[in-house]
MIDOSE-1310 file (N, C-alpha, C; in nm, 2 decimals, decimal comma, always signed):
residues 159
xxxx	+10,08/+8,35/+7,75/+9,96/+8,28/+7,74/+9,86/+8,35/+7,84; +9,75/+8,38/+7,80/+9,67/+8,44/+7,90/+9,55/+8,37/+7,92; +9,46/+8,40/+8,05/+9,34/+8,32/+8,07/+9,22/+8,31/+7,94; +9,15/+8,26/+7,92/+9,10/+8,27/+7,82/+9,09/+8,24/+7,69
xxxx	+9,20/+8,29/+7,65/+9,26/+8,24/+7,49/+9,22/+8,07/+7,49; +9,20/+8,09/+7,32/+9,17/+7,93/+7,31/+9,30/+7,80/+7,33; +9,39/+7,83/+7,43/+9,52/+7,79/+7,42/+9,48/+7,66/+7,54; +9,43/+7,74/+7,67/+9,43/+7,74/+7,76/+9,26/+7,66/+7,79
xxxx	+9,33/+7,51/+7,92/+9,23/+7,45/+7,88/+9,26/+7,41/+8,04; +9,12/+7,42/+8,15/+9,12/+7,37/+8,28/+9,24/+7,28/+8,31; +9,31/+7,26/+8,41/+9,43/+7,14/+8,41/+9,34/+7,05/+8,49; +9,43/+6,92/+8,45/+9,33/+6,83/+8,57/+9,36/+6,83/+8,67
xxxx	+9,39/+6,74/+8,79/+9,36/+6,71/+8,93/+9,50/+6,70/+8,93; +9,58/+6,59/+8,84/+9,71/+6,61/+8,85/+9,85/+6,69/+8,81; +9,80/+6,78/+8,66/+9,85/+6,87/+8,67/+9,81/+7,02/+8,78; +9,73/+7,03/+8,86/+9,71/+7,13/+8,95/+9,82/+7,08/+9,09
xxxx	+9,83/+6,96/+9,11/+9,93/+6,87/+9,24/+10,07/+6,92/+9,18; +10,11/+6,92/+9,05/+10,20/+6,90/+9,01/+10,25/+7,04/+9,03; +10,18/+7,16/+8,95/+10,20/+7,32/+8,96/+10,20/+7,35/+9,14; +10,12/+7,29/+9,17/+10,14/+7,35/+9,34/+10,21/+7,33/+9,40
xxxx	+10,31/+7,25/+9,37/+10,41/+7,14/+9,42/+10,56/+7,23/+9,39; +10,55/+7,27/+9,28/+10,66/+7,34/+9,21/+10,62/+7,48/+9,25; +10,50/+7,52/+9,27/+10,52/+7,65/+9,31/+10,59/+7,66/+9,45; +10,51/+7,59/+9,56/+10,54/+7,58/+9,70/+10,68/+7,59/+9,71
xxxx	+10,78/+7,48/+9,64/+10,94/+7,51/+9,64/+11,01/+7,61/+9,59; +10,96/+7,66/+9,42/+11,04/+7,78/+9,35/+10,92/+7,91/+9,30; +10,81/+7,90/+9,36/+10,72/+8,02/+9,36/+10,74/+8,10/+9,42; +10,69/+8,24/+9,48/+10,66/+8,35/+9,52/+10,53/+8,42/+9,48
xxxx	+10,50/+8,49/+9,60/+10,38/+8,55/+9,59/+10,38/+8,69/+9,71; +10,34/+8,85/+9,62/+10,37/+8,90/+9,76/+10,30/+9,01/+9,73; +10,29/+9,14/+9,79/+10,21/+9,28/+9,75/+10,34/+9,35/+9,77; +10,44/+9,43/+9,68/+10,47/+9,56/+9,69/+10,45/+9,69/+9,67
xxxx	+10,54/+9,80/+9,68/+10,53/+9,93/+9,66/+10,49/+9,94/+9,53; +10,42/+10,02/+9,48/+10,48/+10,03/+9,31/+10,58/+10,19/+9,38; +10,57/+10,25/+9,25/+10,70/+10,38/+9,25/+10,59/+10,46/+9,22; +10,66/+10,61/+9,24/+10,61/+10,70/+9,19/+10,61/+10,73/+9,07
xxxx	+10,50/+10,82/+8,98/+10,38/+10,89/+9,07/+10,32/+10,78/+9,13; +10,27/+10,62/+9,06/+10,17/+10,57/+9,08/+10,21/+10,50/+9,23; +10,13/+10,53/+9,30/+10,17/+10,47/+9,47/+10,01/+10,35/+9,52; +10,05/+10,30/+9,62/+9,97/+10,19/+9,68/+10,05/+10,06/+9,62
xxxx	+10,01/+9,96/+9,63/+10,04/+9,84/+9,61/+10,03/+9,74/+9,50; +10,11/+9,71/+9,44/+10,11/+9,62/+9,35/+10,12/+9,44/+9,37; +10,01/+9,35/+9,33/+10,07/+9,20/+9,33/+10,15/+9,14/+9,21; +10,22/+9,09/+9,30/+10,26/+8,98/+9,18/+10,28/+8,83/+9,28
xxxx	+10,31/+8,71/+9,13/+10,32/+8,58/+9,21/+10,44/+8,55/+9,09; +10,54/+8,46/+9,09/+10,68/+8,47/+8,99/+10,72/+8,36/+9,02; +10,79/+8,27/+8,91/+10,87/+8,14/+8,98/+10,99/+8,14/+8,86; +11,11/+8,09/+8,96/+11,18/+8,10/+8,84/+11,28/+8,00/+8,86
xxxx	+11,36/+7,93/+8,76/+11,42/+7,80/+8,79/+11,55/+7,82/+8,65; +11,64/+7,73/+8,68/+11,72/+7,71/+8,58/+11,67/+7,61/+8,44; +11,62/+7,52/+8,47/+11,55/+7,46/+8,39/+11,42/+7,52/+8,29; +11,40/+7,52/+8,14/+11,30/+7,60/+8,09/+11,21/+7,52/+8,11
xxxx	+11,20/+7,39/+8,06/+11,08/+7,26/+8,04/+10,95/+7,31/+8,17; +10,99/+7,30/+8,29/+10,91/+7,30/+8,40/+10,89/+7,45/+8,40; +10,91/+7,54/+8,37/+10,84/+7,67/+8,39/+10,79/+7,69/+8,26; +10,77/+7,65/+8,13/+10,68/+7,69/+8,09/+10,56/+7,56/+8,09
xxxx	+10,56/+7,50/+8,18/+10,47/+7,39/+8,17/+10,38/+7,42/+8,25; +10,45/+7,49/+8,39/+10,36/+7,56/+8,50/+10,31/+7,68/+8,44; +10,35/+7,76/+8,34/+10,26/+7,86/+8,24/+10,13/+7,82/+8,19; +10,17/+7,67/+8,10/+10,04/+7,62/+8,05/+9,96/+7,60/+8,16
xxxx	+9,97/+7,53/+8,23/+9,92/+7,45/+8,37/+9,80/+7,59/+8,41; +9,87/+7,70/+8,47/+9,79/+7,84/+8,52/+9,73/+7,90/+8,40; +9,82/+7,90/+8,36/+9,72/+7,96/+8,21/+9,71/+8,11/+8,16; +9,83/+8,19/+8,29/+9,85/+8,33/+8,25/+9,99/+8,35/+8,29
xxxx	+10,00/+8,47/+8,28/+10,15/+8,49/+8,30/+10,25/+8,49/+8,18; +10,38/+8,55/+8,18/+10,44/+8,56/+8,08/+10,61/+8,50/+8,11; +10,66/+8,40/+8,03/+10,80/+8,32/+8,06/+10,89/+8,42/+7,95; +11,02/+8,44/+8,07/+11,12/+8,55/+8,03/+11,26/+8,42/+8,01
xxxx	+11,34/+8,47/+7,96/+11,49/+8,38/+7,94/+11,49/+8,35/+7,85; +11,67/+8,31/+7,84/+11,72/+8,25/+7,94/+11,79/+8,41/+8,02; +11,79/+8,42/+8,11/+11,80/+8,55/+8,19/+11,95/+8,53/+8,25; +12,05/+8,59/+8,21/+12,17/+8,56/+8,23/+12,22/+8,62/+8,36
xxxx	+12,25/+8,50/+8,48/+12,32/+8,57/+8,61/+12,45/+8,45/+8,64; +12,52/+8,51/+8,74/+12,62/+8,41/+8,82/+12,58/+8,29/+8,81; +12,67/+8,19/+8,73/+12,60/+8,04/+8,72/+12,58/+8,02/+8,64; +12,43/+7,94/+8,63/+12,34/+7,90/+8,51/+12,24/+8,03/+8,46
xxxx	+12,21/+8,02/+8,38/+12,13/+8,13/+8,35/+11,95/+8,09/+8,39; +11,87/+8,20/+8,41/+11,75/+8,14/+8,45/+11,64/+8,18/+8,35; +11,51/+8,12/+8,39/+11,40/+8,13/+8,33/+11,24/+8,16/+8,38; +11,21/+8,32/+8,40/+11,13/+8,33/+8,50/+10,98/+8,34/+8,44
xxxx	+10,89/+8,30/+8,50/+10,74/+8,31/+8,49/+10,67/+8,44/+8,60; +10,57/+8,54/+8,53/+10,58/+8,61/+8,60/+10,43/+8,66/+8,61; +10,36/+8,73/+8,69/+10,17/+8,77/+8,65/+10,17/+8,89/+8,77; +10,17/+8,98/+8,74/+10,17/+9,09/+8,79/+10,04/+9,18/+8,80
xxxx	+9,92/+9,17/+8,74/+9,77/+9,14/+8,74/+9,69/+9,09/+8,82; +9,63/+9,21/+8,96/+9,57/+9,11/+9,05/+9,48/+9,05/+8,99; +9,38/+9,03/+8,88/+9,33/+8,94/+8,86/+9,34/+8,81/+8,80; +9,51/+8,82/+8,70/+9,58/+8,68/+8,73/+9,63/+8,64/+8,82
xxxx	+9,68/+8,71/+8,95/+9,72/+8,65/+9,05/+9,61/+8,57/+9,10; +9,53/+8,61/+9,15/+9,36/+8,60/+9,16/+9,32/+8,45/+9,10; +9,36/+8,45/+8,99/+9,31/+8,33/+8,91/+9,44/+8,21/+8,93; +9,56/+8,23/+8,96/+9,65/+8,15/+8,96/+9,61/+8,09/+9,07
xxxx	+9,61/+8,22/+9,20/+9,58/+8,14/+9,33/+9,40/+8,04/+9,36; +9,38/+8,08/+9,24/+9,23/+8,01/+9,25/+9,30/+7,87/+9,19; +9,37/+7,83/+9,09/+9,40/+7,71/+9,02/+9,46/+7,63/+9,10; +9,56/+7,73/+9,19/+9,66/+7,59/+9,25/+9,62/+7,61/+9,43
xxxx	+9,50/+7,64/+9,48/+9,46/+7,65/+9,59/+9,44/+7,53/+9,65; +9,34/+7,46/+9,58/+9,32/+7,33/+9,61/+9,44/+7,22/+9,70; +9,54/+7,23/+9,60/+9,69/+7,20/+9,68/+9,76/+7,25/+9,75; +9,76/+7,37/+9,74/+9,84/+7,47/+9,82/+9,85/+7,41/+9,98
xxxx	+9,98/+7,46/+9,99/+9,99/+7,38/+10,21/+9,98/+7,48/+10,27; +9,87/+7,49/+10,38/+9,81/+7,59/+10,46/+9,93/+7,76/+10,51; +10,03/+7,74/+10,48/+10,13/+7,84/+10,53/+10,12/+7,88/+10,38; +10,15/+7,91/+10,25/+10,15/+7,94/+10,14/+10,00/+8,00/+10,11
xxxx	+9,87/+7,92/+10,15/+9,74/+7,98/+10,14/+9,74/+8,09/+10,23; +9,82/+8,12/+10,37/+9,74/+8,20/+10,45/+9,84/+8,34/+10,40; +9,97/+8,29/+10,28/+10,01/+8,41/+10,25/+9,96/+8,49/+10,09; +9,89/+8,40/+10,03/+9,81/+8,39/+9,85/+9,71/+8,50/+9,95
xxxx	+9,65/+8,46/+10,05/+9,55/+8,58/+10,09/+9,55/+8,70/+10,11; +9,64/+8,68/+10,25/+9,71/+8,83/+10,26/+9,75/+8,90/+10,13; +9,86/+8,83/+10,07/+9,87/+8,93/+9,95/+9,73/+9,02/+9,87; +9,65/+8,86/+9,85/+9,52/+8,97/+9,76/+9,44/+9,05/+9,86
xxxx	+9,42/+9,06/+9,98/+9,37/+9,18/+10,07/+9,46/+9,23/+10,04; +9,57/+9,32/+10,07/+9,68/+9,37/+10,03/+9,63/+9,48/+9,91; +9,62/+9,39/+9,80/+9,62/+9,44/+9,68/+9,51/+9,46/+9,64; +9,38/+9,41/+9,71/+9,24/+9,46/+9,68/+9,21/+9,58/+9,77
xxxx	+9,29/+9,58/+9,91/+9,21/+9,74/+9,95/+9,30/+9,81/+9,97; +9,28/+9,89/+9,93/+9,31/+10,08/+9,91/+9,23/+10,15/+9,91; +9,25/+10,25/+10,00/+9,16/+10,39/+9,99/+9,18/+10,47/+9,80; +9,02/+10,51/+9,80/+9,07/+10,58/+9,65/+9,14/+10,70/+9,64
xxxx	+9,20/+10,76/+9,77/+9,31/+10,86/+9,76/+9,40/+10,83/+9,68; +9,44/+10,69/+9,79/+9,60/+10,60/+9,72/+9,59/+10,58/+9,57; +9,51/+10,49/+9,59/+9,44/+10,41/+9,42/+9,43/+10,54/+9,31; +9,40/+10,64/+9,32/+9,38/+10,71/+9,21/+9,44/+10,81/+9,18
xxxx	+9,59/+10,84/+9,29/+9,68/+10,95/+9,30/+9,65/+11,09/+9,29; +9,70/+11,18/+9,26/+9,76/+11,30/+9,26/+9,55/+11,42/+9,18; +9,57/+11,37/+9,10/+9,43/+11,41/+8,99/+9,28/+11,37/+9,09; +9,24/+11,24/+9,11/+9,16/+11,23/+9,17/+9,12/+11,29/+9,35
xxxx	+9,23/+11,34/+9,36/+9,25/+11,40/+9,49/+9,19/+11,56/+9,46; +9,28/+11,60/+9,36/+9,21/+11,72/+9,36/+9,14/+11,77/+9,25; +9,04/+11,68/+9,18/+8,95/+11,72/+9,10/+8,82/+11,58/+9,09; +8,85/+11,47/+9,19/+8,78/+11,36/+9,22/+8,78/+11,26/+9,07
xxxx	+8,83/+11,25/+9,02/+8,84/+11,18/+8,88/+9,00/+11,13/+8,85; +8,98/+11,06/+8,76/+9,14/+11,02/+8,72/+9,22/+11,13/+8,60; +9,30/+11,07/+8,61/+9,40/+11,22/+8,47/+9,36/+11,18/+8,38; +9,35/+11,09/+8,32/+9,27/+11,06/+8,18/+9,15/+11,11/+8,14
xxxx	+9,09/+11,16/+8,28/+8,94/+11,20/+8,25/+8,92/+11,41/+8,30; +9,08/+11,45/+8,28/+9,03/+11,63/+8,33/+9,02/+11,65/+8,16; +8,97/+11,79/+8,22/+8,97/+11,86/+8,07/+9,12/+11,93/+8,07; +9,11/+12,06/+7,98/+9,28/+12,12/+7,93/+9,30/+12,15/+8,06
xxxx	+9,21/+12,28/+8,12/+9,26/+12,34/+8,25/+9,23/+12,28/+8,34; +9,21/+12,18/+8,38/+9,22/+12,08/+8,54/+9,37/+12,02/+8,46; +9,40/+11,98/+8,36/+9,48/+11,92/+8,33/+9,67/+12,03/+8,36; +9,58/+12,15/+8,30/+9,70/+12,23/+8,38/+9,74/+12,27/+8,49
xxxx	+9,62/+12,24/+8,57/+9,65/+12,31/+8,70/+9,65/+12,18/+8,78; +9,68/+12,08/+8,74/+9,71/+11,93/+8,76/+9,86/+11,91/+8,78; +9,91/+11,98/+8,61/+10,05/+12,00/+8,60/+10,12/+12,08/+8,73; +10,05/+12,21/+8,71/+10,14/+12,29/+8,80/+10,17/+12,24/+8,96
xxxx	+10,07/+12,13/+8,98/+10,10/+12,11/+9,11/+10,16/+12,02/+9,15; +10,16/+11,93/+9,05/+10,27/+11,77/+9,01/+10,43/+11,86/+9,00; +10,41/+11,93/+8,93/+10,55/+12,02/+8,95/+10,63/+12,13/+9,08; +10,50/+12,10/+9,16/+10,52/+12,21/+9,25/+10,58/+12,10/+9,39
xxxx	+10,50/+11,98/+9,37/+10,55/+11,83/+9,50/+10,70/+11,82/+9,45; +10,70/+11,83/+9,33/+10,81/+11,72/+9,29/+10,93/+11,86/+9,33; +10,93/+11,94/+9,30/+11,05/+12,03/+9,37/+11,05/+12,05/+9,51; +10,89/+11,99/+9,57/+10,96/+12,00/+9,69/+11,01/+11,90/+9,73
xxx	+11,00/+11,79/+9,69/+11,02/+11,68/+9,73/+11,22/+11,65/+9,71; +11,24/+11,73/+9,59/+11,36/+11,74/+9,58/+11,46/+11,84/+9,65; +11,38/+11,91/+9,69/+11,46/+12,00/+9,77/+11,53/+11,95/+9,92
């Protein structure tokens, strides 16, 4: 379900108490590494439970995000909700703010400073460093001599 779509319809006062409630206990929310090549930080916010009913209800409730399962581990098998898009995170933490308990808000923050600043070295990798643009946007020869040098880190990097 994504923001937007005609699916997806404001929650009221008590389903927002209800999603905040459930998030606070089986939510998460954090900034990590991505991997290489693409480096700097990635958000995400994820909740996952054994039960399906209540995680896709906190789907409808935010109104983005995508529900995975039944996800088979030790136990019960689970069922996770997931938004990896700082601007659905963005938007989730705008929906269930209102409720949110002050230790959970002061971490919804941090994460999206986190994930909103980056220098454009980081943010744009390898190409925009050394042609000021992204890879999508060289021509053939910046594109080669893009290559030779992505090939040139990566051996050293293995060595």
């Amino acid at each position: 379900m994504r923001k937007g779509s005609a699916a997806w319809q404001a929650p009221t006062r008590e389903e927002v108490a209800w999603a905040a409630g459930l998030f606070e206990g089986e939510g998460s929310i954090g900034a990590y590494r991505r991997s290489l090549p693409r480096v700097g930080r990635s958000v995400q916010a994820s909740l996952h439970m054994t039960d399906e009913e209540p995680v896709r209800e906190f789907a409808r409730i935010v109104g983005v995000g995508t529900v995975s399962g039944p996800i088979q581990r030790p136990g019960k098998p689970i069922y996770l909700w997931r938004v990896s898009n700082f601007e659905y995170v963005q938007h989730v933490a705008a929906v269930l703010w209102p409720r949110l308990a002050p230790r959970r808000r002061t971490q919804t923050h941090q994460t999206l400073e986190m994930g909103r600043v980056q220098p454009p070295r980081v943010q744009n990798g390898l190409a925009y460093g050394m042609f000021g643009k992204s890879e999508r946007a060289l021509d053939a020869q910046e594109h080669r001599a893009y290559n030779r040098e992505k090939w040139r880190l990566w051996k050293e990097r293995a060595a």
